[in-house]
Biopython code that builds the backbone (N, CA, C, O; Angstrom):
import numpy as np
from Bio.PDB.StructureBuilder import StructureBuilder

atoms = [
    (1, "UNK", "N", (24.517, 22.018, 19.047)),
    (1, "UNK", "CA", (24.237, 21.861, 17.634)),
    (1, "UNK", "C", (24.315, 20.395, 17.216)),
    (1, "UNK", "O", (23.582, 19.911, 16.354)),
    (2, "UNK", "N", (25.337, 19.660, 17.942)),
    (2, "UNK", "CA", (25.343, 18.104, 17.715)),
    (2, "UNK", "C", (24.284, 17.410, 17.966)),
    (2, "UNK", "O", (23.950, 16.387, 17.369)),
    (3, "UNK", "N", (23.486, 18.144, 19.214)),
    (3, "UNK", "CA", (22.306, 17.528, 19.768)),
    (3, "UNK", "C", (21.208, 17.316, 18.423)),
    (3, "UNK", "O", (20.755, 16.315, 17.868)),
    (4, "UNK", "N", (21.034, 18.835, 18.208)),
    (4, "UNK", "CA", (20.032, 18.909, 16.941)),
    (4, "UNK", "C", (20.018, 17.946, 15.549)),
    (4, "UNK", "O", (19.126, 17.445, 14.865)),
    (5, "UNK", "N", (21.498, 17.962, 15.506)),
    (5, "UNK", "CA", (21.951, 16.913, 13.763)),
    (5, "UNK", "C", (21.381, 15.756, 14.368)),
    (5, "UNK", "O", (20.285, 15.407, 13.931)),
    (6, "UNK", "N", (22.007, 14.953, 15.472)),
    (6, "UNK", "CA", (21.594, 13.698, 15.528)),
    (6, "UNK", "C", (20.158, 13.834, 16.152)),
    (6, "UNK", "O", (19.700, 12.696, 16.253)),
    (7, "UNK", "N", (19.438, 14.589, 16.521)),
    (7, "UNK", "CA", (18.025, 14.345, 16.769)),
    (7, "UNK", "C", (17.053, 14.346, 15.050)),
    (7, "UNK", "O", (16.157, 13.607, 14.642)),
    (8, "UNK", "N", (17.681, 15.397, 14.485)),
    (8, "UNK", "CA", (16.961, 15.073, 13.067)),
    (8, "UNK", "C", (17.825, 13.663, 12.199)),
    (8, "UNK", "O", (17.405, 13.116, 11.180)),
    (9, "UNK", "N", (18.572, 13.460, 12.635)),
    (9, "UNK", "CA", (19.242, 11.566, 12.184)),
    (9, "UNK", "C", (18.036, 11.034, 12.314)),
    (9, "UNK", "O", (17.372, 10.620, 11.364)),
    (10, "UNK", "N", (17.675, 11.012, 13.531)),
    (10, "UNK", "CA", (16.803, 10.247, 14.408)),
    (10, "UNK", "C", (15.423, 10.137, 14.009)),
    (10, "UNK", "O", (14.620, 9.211, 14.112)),
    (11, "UNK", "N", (15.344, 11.179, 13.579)),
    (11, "UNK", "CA", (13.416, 11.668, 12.561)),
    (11, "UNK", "C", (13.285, 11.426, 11.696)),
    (11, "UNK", "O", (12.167, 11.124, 11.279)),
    (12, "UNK", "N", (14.771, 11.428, 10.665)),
    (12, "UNK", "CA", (14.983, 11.033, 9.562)),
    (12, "UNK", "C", (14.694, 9.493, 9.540)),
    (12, "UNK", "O", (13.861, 8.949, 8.815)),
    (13, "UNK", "N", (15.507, 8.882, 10.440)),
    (13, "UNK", "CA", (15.511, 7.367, 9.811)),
    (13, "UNK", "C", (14.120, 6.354, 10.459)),
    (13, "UNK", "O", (13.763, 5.207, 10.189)),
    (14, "UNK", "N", (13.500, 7.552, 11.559)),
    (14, "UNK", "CA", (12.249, 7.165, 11.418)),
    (14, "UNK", "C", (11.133, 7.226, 10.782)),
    (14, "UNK", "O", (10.268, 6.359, 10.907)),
    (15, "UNK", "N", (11.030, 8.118, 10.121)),
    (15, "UNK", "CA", (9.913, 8.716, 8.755)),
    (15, "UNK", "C", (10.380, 7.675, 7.955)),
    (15, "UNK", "O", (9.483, 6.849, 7.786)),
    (16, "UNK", "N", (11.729, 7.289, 7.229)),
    (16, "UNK", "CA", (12.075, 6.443, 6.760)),
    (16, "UNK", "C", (11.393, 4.834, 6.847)),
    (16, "UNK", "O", (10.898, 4.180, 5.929)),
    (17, "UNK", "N", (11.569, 4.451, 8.348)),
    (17, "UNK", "CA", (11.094, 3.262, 8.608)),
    (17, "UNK", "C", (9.524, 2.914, 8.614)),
    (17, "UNK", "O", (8.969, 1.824, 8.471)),
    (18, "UNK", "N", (8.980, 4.222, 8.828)),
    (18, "UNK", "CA", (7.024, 4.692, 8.712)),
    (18, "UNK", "C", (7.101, 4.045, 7.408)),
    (18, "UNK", "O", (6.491, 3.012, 7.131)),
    (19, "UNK", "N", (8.175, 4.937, 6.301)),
    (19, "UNK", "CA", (7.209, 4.728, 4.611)),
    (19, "UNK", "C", (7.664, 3.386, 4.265)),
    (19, "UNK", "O", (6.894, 2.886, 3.445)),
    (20, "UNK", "N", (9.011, 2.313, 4.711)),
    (20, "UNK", "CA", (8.978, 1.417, 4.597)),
    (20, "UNK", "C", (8.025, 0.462, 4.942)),
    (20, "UNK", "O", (7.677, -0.441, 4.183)),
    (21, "UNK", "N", (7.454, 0.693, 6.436)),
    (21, "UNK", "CA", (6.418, 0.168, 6.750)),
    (21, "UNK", "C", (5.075, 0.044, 6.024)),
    (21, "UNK", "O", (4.440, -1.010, 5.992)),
    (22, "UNK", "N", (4.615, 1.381, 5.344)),
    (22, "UNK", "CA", (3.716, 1.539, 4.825)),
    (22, "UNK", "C", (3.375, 0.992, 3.334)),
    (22, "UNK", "O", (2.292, 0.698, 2.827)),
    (23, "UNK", "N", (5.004, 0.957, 2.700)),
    (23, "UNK", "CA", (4.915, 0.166, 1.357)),
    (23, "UNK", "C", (4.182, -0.854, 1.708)),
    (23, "UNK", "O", (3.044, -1.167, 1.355)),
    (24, "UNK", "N", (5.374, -1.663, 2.879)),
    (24, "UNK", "CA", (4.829, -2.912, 2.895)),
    (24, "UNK", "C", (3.364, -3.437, 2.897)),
    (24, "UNK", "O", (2.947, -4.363, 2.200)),
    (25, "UNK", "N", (2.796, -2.854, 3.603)),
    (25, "UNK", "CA", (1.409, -2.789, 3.683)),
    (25, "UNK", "C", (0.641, -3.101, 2.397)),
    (25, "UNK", "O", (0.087, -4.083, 1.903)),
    (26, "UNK", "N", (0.866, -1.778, 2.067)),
    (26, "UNK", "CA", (0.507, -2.234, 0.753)),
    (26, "UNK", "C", (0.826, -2.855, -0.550)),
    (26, "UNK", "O", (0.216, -2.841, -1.619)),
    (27, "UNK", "N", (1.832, -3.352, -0.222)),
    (27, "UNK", "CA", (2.238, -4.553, -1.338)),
    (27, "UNK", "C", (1.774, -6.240, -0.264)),
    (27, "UNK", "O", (1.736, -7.375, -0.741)),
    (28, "UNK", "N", (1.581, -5.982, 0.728)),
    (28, "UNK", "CA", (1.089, -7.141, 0.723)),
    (28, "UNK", "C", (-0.710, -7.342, 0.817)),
    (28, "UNK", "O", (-1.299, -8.364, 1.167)),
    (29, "UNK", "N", (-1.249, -6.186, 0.438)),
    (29, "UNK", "CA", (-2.986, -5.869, -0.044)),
    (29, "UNK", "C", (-2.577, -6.534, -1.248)),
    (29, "UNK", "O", (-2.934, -7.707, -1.363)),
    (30, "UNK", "N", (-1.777, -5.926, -2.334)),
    (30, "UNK", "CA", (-1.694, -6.126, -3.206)),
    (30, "UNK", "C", (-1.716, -7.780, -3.562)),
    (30, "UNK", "O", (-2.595, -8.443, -4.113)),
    (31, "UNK", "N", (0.013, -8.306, -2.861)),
    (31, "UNK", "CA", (-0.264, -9.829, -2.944)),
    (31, "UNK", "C", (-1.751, -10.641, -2.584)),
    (31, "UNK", "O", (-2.157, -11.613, -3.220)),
    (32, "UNK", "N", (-2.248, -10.199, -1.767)),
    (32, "UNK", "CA", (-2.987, -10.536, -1.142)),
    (32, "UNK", "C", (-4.192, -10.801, -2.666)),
    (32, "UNK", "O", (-4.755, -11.827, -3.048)),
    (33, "UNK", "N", (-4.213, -9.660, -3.108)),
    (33, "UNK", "CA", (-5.478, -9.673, -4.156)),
    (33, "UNK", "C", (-5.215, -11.016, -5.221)),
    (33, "UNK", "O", (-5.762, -12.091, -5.468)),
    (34, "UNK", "N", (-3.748, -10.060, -5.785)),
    (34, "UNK", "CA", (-3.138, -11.184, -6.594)),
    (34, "UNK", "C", (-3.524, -12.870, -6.450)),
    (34, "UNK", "O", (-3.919, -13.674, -7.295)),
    (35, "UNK", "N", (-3.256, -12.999, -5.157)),
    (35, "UNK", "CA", (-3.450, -14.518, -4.818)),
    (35, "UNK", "C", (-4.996, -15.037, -4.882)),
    (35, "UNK", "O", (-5.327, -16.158, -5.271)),
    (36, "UNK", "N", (-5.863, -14.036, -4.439)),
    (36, "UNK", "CA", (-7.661, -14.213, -4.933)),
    (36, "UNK", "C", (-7.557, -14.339, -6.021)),
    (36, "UNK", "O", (-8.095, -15.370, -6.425)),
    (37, "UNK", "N", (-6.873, -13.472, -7.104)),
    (37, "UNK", "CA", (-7.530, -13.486, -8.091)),
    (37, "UNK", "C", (-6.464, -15.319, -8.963)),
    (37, "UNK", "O", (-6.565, -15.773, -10.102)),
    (38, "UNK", "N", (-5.953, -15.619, -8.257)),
    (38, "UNK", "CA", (-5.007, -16.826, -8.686)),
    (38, "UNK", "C", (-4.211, -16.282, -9.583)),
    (38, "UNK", "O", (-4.385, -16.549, -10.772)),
    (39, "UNK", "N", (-3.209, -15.431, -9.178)),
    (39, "UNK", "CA", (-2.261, -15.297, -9.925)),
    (39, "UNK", "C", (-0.971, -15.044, -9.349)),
    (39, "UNK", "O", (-0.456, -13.955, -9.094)),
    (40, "UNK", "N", (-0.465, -16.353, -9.158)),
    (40, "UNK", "CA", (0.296, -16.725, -8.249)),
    (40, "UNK", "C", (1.767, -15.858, -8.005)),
    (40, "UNK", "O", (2.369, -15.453, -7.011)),
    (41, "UNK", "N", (2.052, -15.795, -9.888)),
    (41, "UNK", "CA", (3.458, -14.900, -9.837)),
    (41, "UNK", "C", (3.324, -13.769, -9.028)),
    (41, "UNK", "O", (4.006, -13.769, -8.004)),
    (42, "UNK", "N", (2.614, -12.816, -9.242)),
    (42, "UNK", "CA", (2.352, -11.593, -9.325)),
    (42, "UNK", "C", (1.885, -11.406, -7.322)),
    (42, "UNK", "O", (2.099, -10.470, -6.552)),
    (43, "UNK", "N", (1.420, -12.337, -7.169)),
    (43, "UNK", "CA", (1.483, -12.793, -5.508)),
    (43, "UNK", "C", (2.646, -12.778, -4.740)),
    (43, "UNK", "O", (2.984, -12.001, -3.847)),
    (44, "UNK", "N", (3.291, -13.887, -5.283)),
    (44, "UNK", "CA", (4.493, -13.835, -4.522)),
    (44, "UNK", "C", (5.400, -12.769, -4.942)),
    (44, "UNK", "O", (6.320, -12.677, -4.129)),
    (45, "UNK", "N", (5.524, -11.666, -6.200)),
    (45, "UNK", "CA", (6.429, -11.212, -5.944)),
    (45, "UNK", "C", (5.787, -9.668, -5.393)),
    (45, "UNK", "O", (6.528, -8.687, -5.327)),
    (46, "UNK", "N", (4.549, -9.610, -5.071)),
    (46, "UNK", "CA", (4.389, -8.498, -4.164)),
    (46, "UNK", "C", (4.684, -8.931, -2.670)),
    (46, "UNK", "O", (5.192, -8.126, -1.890)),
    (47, "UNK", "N", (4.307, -10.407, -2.233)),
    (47, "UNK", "CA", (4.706, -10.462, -0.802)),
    (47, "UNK", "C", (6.417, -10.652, -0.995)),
    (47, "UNK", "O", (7.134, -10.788, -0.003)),
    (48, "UNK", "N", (6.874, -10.644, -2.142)),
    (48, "UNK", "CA", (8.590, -10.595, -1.391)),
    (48, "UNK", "C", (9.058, -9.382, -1.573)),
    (48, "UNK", "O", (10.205, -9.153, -1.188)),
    (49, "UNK", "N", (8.160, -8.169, -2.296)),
    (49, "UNK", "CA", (8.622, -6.997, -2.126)),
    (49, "UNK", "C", (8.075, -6.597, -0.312)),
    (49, "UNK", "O", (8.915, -6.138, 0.462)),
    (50, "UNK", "N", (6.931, -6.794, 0.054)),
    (50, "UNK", "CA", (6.393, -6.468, 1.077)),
    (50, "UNK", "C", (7.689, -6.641, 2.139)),
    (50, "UNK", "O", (8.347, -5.823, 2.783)),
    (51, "UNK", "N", (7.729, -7.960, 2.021)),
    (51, "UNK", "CA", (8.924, -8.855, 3.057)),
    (51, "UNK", "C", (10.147, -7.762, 2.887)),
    (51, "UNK", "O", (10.808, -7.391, 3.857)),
    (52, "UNK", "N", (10.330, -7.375, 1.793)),
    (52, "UNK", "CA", (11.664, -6.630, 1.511)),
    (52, "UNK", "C", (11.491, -5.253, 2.483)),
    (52, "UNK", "O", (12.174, -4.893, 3.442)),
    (53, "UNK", "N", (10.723, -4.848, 2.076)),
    (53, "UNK", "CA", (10.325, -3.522, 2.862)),
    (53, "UNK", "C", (9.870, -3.567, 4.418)),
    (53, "UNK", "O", (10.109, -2.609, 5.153)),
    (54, "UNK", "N", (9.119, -4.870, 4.941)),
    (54, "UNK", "CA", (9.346, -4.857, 6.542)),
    (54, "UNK", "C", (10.626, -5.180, 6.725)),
    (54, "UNK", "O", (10.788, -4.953, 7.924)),
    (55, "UNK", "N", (11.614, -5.556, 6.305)),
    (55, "UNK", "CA", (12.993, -5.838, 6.563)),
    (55, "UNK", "C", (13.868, -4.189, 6.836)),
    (55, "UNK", "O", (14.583, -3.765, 7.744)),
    (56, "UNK", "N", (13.378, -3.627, 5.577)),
    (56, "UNK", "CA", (14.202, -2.255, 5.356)),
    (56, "UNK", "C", (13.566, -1.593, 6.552)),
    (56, "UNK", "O", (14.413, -1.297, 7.395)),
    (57, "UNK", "N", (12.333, -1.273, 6.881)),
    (57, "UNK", "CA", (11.593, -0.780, 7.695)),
    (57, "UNK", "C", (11.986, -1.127, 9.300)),
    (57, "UNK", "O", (11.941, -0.256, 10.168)),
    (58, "UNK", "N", (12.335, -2.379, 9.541)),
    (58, "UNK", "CA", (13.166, -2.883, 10.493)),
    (58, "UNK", "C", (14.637, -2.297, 10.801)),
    (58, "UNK", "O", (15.122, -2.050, 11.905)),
    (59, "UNK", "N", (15.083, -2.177, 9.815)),
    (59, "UNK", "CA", (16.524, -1.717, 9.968)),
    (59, "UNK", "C", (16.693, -0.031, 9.904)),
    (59, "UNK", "O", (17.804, 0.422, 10.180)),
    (60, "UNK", "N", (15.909, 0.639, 9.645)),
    (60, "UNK", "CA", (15.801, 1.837, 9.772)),
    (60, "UNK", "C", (15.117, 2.307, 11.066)),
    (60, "UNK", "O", (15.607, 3.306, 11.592)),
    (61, "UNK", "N", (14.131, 1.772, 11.611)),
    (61, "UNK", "CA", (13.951, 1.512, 13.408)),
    (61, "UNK", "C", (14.801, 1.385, 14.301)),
    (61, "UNK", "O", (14.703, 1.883, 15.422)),
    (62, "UNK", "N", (15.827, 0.628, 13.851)),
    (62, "UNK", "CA", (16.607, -0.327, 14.661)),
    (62, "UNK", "C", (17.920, 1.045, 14.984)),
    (62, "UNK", "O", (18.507, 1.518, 15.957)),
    (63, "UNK", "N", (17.872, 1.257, 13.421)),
    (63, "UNK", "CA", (18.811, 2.976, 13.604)),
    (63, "UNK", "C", (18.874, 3.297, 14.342)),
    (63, "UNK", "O", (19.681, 3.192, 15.266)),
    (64, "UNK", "N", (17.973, 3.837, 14.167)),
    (64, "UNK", "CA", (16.893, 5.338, 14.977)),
    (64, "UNK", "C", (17.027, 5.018, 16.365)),
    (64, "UNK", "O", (16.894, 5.933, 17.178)),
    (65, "UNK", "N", (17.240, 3.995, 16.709)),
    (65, "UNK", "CA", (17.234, 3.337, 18.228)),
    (65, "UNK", "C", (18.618, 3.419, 18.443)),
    (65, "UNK", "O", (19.076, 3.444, 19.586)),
    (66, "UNK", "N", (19.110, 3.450, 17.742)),
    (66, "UNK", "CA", (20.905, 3.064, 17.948)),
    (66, "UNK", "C", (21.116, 4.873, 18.142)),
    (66, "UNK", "O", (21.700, 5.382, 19.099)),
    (67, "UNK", "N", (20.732, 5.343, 17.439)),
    (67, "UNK", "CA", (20.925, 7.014, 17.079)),
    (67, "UNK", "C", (20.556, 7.693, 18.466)),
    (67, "UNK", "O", (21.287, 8.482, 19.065)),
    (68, "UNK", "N", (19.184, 7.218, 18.919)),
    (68, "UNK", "CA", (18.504, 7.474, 19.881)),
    (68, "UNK", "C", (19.261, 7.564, 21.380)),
    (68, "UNK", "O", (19.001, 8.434, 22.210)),
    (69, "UNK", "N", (20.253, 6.486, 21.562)),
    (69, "UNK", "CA", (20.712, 5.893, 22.631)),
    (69, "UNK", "C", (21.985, 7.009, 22.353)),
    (69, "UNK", "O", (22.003, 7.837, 23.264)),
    (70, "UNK", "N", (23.046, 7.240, 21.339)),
    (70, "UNK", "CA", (23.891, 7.940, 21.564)),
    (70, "UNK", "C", (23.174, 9.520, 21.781)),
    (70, "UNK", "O", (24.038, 10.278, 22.221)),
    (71, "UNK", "N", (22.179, 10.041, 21.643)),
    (71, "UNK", "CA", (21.696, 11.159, 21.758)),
    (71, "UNK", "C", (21.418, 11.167, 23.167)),
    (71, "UNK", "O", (21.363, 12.242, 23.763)),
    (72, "UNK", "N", (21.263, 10.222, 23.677)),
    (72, "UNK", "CA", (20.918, 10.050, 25.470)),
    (72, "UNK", "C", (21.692, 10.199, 25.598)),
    (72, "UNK", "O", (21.834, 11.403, 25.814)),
    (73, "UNK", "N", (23.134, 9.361, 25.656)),
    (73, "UNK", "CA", (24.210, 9.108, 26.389)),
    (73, "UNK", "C", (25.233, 10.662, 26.204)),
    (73, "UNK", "O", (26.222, 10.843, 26.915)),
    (74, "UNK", "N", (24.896, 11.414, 25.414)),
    (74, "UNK", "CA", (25.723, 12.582, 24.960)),
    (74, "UNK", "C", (24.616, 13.586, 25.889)),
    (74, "UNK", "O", (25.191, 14.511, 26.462)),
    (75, "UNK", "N", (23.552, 13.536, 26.041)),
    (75, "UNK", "CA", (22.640, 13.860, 26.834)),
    (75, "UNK", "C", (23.308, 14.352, 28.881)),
    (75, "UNK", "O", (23.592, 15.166, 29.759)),
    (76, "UNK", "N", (23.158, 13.042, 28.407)),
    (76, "UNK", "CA", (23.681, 12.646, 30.134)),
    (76, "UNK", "C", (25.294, 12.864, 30.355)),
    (76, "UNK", "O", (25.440, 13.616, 31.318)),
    (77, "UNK", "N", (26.223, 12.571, 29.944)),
    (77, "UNK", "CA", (27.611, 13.050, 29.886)),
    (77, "UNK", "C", (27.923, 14.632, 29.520)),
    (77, "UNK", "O", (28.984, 15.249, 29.619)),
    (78, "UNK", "N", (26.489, 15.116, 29.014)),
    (78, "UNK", "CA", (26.649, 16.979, 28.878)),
    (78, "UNK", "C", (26.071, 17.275, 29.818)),
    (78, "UNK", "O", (25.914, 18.494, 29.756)),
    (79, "UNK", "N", (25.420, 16.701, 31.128)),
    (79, "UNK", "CA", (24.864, 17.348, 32.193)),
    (79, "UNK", "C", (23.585, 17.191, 31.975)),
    (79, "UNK", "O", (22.930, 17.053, 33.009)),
    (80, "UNK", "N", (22.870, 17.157, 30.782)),
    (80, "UNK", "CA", (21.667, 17.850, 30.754)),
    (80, "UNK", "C", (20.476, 17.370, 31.238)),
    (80, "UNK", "O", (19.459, 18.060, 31.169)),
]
sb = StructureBuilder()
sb.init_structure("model")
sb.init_model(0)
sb.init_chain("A")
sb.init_seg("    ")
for serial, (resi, resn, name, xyz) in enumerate(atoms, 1):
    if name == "N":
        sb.init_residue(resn, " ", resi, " ")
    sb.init_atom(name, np.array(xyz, "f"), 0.0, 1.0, " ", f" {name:<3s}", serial, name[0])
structure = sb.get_structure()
């Protein structure tokens, strides 16, 4: 049953790191426009939301990897 919790940890904080990823994306379309259309504020503060969200998106990967590795290692020390 431990196996299962930390395997959905694991799905969890990766779906997580997908929609972080995906903001980002599109807040930096967004900056991106912003800056065509010269409007500089509104530029930079979609690329520092973007930035914010590949960061979060990073650290919710990074989890999932950490999560990942004790799900092995409980893996392998249960025989399985």
């Amino acid at each position: 049953m431990q196996d299962q919790n930390l395997n959905d940890k694991v799905i969890h904080l990766r779906r997580m790191a997908a929609e972080h990823f995906q903001k980002a994306a599109w807040n930096q379309l967004l900056a991106l426009d912003n800056y065509q259309q010269n409007n500089l504020l509104a530029a930079e503060r979609f690329a520092q939301l973007s930035f914010d969200d590949q960061m979060n998106g990073v650290e919710c990967a990074e989890l999932a990897d950490a999560e990942s590795l004790v799900l092995l290692d409980l893996n392998i020390e249960g025989g399985y």
